[in-house]
Biotite code that builds the C-alpha atoms (Angstrom):
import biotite.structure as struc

atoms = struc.array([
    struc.Atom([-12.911, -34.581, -21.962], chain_id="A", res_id=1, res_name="UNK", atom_name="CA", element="C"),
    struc.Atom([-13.308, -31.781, -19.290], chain_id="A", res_id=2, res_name="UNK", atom_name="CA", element="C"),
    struc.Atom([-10.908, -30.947, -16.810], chain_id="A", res_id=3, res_name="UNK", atom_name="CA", element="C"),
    struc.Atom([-12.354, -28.781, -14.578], chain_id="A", res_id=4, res_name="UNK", atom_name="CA", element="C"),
    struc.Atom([-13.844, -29.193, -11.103], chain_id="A", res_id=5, res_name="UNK", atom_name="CA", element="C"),
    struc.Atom([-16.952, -27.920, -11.026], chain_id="A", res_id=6, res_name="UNK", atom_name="CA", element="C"),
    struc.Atom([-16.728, -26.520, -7.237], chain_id="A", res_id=7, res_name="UNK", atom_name="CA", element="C"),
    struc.Atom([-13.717, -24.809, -8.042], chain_id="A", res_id=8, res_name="UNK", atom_name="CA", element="C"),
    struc.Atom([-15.195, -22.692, -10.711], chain_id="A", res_id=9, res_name="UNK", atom_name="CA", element="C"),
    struc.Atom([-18.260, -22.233, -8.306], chain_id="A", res_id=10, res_name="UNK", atom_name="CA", element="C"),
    struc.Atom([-15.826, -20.970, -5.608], chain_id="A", res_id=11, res_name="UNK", atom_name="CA", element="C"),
    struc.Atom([-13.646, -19.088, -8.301], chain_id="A", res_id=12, res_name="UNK", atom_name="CA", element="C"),
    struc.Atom([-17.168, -17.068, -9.202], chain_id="A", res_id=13, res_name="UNK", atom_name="CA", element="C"),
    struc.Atom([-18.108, -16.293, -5.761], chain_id="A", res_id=14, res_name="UNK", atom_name="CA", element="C"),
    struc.Atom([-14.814, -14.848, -5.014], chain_id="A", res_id=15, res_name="UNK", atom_name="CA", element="C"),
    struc.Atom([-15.056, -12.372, -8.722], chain_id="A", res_id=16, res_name="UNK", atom_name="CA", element="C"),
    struc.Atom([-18.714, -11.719, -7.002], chain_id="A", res_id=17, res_name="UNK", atom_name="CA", element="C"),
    struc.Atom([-17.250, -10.806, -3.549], chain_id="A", res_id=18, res_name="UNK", atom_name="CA", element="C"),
    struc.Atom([-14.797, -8.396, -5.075], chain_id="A", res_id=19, res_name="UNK", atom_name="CA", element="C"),
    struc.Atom([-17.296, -6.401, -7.614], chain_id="A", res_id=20, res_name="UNK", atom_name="CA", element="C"),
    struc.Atom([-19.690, -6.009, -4.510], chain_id="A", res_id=21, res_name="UNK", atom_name="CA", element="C"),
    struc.Atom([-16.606, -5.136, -2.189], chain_id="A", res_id=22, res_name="UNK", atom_name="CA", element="C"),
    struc.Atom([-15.338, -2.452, -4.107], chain_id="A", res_id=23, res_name="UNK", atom_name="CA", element="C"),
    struc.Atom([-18.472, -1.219, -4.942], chain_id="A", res_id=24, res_name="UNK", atom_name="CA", element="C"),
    struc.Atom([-19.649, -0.698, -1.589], chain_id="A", res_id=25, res_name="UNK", atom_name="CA", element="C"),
    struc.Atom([-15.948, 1.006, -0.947], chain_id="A", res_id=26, res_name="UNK", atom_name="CA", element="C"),
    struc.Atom([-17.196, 3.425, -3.459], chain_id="A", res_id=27, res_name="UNK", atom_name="CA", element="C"),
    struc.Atom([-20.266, 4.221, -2.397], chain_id="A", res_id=28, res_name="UNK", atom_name="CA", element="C"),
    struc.Atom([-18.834, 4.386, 1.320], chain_id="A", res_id=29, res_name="UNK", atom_name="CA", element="C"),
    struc.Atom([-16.063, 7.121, -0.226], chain_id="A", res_id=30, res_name="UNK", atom_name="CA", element="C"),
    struc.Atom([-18.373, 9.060, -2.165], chain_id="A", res_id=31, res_name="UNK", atom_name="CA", element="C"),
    struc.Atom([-20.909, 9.727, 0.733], chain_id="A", res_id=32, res_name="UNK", atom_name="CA", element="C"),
    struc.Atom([-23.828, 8.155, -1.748], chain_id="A", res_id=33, res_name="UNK", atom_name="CA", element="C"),
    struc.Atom([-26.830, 6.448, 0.513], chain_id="A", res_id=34, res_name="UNK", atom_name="CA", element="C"),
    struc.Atom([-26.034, 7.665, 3.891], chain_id="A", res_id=35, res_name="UNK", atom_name="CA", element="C"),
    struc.Atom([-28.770, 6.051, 5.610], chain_id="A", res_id=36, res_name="UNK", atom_name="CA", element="C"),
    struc.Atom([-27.029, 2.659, 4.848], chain_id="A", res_id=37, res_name="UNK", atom_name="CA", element="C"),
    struc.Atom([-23.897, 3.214, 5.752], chain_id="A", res_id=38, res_name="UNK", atom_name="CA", element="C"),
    struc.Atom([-23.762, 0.910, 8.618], chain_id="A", res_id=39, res_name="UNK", atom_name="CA", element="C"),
    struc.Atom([-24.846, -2.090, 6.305], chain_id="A", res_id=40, res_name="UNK", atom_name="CA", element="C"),
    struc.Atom([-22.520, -0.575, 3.635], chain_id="A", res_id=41, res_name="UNK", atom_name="CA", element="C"),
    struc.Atom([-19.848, -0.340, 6.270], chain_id="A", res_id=42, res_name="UNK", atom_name="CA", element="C"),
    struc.Atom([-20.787, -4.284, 7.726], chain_id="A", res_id=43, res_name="UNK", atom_name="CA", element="C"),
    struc.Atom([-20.638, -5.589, 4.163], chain_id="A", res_id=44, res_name="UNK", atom_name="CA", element="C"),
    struc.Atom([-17.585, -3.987, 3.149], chain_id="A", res_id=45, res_name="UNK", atom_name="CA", element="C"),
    struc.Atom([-16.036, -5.231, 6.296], chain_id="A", res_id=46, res_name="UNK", atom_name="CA", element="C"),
    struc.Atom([-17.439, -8.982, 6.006], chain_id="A", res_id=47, res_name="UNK", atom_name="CA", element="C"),
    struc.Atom([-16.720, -9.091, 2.650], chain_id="A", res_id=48, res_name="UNK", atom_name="CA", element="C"),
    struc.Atom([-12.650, -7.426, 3.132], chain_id="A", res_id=49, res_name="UNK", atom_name="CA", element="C"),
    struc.Atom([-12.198, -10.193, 6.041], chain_id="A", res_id=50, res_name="UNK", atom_name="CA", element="C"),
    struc.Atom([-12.016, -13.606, 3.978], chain_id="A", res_id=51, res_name="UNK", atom_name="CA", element="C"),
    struc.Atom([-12.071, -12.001, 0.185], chain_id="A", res_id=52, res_name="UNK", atom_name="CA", element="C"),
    struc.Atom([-8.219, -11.932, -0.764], chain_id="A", res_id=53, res_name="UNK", atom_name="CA", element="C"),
    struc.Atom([-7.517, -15.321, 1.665], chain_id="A", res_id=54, res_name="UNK", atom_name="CA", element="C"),
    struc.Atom([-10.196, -17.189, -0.576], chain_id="A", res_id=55, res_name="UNK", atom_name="CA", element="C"),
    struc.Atom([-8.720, -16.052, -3.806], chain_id="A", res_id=56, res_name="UNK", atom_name="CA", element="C"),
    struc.Atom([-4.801, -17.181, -2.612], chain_id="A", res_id=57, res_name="UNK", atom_name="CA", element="C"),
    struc.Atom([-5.953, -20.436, -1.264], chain_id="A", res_id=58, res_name="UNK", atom_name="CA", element="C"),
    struc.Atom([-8.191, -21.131, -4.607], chain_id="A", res_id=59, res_name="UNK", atom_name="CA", element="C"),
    struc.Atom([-5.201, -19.931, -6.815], chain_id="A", res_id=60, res_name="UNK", atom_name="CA", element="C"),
    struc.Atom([-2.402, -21.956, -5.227], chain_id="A", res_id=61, res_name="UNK", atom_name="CA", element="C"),
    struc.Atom([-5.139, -25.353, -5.054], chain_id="A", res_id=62, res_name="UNK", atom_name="CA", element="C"),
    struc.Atom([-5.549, -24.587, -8.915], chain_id="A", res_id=63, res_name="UNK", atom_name="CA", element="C"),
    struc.Atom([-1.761, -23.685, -9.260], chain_id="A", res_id=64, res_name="UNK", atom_name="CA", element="C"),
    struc.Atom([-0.916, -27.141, -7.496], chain_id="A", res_id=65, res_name="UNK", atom_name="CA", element="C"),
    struc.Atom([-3.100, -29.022, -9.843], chain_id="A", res_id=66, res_name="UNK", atom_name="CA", element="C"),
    struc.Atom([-2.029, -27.853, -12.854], chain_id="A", res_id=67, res_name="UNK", atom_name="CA", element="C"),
    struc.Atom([1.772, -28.920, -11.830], chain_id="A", res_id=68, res_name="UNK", atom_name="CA", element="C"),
    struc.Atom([2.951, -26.277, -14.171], chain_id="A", res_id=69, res_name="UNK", atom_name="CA", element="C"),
    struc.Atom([6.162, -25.012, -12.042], chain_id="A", res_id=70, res_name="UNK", atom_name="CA", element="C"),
    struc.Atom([8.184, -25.163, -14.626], chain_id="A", res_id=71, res_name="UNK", atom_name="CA", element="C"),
    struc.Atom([5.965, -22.162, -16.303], chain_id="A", res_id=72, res_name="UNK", atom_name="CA", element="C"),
    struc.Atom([5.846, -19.872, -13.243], chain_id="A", res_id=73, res_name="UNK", atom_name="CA", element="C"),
    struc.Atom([8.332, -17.278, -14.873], chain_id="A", res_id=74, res_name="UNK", atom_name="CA", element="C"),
    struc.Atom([6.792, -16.661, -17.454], chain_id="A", res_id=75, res_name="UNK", atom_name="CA", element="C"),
    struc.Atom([3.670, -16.059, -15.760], chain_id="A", res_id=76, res_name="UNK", atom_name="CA", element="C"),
    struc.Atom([5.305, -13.854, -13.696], chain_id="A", res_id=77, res_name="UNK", atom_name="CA", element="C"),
    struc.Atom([6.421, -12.008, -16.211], chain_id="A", res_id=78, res_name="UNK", atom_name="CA", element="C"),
    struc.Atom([2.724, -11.982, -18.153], chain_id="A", res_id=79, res_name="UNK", atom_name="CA", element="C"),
    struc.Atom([0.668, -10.833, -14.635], chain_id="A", res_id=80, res_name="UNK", atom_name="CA", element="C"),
    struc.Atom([3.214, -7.892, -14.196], chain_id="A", res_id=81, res_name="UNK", atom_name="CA", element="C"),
    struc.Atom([3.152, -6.779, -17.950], chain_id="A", res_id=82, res_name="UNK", atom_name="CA", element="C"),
    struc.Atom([-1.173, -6.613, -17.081], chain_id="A", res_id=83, res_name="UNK", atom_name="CA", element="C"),
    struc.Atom([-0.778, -5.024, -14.343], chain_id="A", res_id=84, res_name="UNK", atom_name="CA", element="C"),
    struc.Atom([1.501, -2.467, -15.820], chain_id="A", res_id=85, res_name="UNK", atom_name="CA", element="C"),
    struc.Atom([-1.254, -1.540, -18.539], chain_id="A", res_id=86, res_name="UNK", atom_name="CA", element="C"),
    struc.Atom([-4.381, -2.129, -16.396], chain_id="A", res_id=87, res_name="UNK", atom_name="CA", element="C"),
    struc.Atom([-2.834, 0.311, -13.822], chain_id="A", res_id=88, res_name="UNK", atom_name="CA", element="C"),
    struc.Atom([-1.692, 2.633, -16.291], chain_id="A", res_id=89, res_name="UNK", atom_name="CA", element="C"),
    struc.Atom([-5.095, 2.870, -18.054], chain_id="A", res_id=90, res_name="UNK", atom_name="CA", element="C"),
    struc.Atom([-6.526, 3.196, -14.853], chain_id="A", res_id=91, res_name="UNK", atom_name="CA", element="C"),
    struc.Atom([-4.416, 6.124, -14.103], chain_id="A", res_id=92, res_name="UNK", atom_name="CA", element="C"),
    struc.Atom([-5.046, 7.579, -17.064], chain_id="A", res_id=93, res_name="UNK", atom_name="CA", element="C"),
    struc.Atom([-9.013, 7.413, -16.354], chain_id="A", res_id=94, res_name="UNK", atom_name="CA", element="C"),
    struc.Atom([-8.847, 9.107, -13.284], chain_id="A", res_id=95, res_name="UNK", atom_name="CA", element="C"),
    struc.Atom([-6.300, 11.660, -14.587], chain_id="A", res_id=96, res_name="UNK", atom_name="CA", element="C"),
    struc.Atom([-8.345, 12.691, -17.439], chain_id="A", res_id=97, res_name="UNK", atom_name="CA", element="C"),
    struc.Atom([-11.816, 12.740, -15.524], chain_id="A", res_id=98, res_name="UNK", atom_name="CA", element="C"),
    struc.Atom([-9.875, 14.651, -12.518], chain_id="A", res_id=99, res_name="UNK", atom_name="CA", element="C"),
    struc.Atom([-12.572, 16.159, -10.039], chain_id="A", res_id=100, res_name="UNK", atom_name="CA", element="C"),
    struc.Atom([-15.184, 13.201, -11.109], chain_id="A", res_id=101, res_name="UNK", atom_name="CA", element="C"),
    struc.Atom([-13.224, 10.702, -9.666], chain_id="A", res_id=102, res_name="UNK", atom_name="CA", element="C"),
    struc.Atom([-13.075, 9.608, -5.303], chain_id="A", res_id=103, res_name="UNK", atom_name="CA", element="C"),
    struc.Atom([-9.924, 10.102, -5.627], chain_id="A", res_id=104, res_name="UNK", atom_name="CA", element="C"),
    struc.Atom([-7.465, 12.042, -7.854], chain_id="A", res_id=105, res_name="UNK", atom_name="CA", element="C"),
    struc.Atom([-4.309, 10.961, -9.221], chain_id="A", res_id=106, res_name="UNK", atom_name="CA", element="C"),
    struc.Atom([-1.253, 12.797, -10.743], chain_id="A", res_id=107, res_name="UNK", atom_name="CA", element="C"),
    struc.Atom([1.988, 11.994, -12.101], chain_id="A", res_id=108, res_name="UNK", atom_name="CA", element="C"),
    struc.Atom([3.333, 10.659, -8.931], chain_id="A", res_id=109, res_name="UNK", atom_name="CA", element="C"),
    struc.Atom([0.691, 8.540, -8.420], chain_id="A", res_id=110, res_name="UNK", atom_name="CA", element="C"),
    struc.Atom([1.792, 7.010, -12.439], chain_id="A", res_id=111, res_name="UNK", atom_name="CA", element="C"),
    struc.Atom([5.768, 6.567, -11.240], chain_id="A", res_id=112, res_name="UNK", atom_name="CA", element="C"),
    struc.Atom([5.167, 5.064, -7.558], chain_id="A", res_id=113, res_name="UNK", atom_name="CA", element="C"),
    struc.Atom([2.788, 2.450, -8.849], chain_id="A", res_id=114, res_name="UNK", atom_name="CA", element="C"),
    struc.Atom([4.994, -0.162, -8.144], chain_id="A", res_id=115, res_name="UNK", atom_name="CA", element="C"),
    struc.Atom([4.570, 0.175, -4.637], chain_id="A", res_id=116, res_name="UNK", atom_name="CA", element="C"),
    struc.Atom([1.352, 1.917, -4.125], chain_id="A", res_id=117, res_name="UNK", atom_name="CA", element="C"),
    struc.Atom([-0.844, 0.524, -6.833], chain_id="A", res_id=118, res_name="UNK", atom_name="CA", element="C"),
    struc.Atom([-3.781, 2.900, -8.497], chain_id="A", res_id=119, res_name="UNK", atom_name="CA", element="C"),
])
């Protein structure tokens, strides 16, 4: 038997969709690519950056709530901050190795203060 609700994978997809298109319009906007659409870039980015986080709380705490699985939060905790430790390590490392390639450069500051300013 299946579990899931079909809407809330539908809404859960949308959300991943808003991101990759959010962050790739940031990207373009930072690198000075397309020019002549940098108002729409601009309008999208904004549109997209006004609802896209909100909609990915509310979606996670619904699913969260359904599951009942309180008892497990700990050690999910402790499994999201052990990801985000490598994924923003890696990601550090990326940009450190390609240096002047990158939007944005990174050093080793950037590696010990991503605690509180993530990568």
């Amino acid at each position: 038997m299946n579990n899931r609700i079909e809407w809330i994978d539908a809404l859960k997809g949308f959300a991943i969709l808003t991101v990759v298109i959010g962050h790739c319009a940031d990207g373009i906007l930072s690198a000075g690519m397309y020019s002549q659409y940098k108002f729409e870039l601009q309008a999208l980015y904004d549109a997209i950056y006004s609802f896209h986080m909100p909609l990915f709380f509310i979606v996670s705490g619904f699913v969260f709530w359904l599951s009942k699985s309180y008892d497990r939060y700990r050690t999910k905790v402790f499994d999201f901050v052990i990801v985000y430790v490598i994924w923003d390590f890696l990601t550090w490392l990326v940009k450190f190795l390609l240096g002047s390639k990158v939007n944005r450069q990174v050093g080793f500051e950037d590696l010990i203060g991503m605690f509180y300013h993530p990568i």
